[in-house]
VMD Tcl script that builds the backbone (N, CA, C; Angstrom):
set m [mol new atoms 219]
animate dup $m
set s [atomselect $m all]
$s set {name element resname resid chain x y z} {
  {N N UNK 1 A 23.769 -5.696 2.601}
  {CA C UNK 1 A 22.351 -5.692 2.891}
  {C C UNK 1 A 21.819 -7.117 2.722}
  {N N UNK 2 A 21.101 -7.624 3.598}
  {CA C UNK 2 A 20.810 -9.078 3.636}
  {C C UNK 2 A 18.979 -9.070 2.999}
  {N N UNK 3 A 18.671 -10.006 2.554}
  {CA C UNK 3 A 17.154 -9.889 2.148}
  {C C UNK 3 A 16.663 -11.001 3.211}
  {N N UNK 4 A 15.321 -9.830 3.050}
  {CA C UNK 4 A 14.272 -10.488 3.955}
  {C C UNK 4 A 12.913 -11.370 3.534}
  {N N UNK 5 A 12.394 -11.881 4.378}
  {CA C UNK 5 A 11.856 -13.388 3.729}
  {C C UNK 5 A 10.595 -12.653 3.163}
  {N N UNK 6 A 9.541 -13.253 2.423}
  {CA C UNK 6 A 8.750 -13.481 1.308}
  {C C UNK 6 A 7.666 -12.655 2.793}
  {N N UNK 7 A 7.531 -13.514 3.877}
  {CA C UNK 7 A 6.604 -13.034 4.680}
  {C C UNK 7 A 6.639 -11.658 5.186}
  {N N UNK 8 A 7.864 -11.256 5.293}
  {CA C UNK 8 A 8.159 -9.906 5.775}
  {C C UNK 8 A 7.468 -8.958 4.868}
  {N N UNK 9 A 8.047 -9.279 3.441}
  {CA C UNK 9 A 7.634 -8.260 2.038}
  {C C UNK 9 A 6.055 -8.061 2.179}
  {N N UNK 10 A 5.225 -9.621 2.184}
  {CA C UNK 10 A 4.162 -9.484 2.460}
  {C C UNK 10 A 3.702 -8.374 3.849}
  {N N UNK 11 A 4.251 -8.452 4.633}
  {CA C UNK 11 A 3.507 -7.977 5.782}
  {C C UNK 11 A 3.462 -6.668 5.885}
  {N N UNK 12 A 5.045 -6.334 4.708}
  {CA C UNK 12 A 5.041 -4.640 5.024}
  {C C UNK 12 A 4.831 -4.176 3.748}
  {N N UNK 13 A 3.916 -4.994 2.971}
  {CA C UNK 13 A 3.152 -4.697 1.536}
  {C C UNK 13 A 1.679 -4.361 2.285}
  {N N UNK 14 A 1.438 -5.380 3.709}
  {CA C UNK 14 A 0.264 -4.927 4.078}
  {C C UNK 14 A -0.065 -3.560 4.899}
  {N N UNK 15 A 0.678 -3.393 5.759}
  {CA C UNK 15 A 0.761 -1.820 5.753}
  {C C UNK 15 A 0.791 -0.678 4.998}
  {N N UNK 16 A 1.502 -0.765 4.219}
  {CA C UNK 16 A 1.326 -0.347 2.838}
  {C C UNK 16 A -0.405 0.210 2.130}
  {N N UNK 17 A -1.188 -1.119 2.020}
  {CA C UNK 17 A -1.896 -1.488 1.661}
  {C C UNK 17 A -3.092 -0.959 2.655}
  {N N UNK 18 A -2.812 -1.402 4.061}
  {CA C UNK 18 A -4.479 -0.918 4.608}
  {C C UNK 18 A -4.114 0.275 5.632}
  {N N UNK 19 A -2.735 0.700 5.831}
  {CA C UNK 19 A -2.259 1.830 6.412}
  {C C UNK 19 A -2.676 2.960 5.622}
  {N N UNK 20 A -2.328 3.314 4.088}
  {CA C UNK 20 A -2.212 3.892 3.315}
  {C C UNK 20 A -0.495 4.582 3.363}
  {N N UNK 21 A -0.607 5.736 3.121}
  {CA C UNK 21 A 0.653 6.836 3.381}
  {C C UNK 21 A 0.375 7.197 5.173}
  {N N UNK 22 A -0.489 7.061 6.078}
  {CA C UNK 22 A -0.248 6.914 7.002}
  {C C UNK 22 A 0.506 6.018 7.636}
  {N N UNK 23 A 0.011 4.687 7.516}
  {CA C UNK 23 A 0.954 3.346 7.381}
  {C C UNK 23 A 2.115 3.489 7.258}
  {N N UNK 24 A 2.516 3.816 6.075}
  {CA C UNK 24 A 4.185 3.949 5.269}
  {C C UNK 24 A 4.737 4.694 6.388}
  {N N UNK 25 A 3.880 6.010 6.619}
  {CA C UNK 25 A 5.106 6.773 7.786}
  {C C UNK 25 A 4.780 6.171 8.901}
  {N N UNK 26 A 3.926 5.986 9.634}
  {CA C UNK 26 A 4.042 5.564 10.631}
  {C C UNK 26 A 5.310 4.553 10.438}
  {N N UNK 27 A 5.260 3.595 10.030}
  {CA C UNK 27 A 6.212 2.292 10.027}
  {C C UNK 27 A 7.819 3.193 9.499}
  {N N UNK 28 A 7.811 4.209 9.110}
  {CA C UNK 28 A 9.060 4.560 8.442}
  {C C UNK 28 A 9.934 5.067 10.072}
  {N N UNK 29 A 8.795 6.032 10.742}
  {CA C UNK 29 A 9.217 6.407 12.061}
  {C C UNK 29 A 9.431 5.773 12.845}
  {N N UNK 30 A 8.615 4.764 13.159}
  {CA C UNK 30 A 9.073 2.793 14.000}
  {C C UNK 30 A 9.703 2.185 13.849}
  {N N UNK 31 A 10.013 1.886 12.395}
  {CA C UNK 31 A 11.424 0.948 11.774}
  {C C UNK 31 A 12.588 1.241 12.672}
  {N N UNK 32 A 13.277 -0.041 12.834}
  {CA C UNK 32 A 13.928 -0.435 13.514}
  {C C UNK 32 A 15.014 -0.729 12.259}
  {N N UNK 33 A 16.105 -1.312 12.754}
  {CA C UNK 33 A 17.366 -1.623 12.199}
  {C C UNK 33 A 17.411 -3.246 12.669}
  {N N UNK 34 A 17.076 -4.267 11.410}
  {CA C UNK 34 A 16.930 -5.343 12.225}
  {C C UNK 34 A 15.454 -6.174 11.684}
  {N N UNK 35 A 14.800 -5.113 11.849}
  {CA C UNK 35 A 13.254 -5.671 11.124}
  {C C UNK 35 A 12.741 -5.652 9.994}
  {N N UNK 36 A 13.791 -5.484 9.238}
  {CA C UNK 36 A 13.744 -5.552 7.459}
  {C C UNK 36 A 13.379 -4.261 7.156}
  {N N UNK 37 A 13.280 -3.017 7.494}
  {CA C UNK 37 A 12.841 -2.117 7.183}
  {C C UNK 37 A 13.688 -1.389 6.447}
  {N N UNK 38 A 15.027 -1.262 6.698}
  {CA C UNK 38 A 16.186 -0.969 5.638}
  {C C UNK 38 A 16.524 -1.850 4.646}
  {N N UNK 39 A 16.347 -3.264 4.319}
  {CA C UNK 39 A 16.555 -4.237 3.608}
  {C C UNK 39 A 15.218 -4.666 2.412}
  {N N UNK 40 A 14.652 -3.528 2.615}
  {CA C UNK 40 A 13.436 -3.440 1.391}
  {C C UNK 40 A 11.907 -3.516 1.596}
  {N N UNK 41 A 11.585 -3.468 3.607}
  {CA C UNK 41 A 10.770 -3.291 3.593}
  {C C UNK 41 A 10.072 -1.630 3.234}
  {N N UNK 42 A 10.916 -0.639 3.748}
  {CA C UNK 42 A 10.333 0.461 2.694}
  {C C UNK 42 A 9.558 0.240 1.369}
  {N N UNK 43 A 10.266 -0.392 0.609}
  {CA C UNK 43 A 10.033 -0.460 -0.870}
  {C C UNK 43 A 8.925 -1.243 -1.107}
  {N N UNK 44 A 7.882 -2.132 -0.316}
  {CA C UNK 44 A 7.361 -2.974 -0.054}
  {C C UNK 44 A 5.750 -2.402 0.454}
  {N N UNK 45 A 6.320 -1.717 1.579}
  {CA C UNK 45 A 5.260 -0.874 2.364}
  {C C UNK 45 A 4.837 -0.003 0.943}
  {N N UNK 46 A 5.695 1.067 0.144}
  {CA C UNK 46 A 5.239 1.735 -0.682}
  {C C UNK 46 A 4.548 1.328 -2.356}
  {N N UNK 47 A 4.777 0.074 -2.682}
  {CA C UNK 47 A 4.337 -0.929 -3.042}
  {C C UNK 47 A 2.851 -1.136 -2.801}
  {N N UNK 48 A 3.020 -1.106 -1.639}
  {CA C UNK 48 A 1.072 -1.635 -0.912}
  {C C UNK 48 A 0.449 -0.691 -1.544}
  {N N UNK 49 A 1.073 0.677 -0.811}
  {CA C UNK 49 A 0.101 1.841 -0.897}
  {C C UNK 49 A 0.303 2.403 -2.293}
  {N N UNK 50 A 1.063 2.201 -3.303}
  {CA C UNK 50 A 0.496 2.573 -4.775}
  {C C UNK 50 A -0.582 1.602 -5.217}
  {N N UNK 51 A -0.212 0.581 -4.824}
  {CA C UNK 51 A -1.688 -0.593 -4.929}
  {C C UNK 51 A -2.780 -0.287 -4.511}
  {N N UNK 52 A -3.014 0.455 -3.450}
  {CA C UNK 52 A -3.829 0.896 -2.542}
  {C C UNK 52 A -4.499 2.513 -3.484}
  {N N UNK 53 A -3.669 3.210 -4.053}
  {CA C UNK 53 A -4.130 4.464 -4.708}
  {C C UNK 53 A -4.639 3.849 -6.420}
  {N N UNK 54 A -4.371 2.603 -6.856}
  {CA C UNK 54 A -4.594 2.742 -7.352}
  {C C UNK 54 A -5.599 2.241 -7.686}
  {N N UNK 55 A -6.293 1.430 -6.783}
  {CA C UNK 55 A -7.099 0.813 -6.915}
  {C C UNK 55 A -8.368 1.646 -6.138}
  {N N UNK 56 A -8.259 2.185 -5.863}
  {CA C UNK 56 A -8.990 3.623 -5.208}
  {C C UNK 56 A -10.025 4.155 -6.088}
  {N N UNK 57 A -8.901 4.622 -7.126}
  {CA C UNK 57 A -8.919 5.481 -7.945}
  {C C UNK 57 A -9.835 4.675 -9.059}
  {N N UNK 58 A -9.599 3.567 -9.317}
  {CA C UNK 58 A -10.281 2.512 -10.646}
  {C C UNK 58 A -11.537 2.278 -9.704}
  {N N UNK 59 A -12.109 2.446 -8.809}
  {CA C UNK 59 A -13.285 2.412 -8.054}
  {C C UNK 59 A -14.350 3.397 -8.183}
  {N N UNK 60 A -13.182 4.647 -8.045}
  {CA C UNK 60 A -14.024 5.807 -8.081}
  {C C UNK 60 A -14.365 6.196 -9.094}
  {N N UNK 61 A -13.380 6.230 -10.466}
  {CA C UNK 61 A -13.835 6.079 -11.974}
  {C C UNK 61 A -15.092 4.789 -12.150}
  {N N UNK 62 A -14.875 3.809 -12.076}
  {CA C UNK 62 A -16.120 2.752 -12.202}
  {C C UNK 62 A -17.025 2.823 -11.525}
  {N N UNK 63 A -16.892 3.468 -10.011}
  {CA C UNK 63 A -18.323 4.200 -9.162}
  {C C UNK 63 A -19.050 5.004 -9.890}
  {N N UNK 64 A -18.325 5.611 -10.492}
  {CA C UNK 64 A -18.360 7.051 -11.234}
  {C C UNK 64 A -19.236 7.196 -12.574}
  {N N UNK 65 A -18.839 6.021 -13.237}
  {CA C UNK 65 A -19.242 5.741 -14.771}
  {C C UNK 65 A -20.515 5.171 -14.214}
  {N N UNK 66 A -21.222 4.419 -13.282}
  {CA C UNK 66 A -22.103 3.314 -12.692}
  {C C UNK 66 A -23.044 4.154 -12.450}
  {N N UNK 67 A -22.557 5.588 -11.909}
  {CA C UNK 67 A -23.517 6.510 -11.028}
  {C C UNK 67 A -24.147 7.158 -12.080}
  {N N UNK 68 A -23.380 7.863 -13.140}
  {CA C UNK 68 A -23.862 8.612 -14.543}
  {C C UNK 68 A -24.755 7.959 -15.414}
  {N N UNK 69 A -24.548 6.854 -15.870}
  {CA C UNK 69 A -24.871 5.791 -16.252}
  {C C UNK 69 A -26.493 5.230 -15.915}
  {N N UNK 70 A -26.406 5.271 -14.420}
  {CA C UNK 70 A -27.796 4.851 -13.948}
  {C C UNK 70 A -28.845 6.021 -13.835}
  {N N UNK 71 A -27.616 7.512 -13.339}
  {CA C UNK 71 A -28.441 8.720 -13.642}
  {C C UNK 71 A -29.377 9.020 -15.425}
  {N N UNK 72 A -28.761 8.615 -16.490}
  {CA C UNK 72 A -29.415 8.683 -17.635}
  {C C UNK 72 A -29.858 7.842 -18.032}
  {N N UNK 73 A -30.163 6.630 -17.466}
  {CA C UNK 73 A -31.146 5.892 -17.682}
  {C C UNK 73 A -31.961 5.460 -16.598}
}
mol reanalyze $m
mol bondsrecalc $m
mol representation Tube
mol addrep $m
């Protein structure tokens, strides 16, 4: 298995990232043999999108606390 460059990781961290789990599959069903997608862009793409849930999630808790917060006072 050969590794793929820094830009690749990035690019299929960005799918990942603004695809969500749509992204990931879409690109899982497209991947090619050749385009880093067996050589760790999977791991990369899914990468994004835990980044992507988790930062979601620390939004909606801090939306959350902001909204209660302003409701009692």
């Amino acid at each position: 298995m050969r590794e793929i460059s820094g830009l690749a990781k990035f690019g299929y961290f960005c799918v990942g990232l603004f695809g969500g789990l749509f992204g990931v599959l879409a690109a899982w069903f497209m991947g090619k043999d050749g385009w880093g997608w067996s050589e760790g862009g999977k791991l990369f793409a899914w990468f994004g999108c835990l980044f992507w849930l988790i930062v979601w999630v620390i939004m909606v808790v801090t939306g959350g606390i902001a909204t209660f917060l302003a409701f009692l006072f």
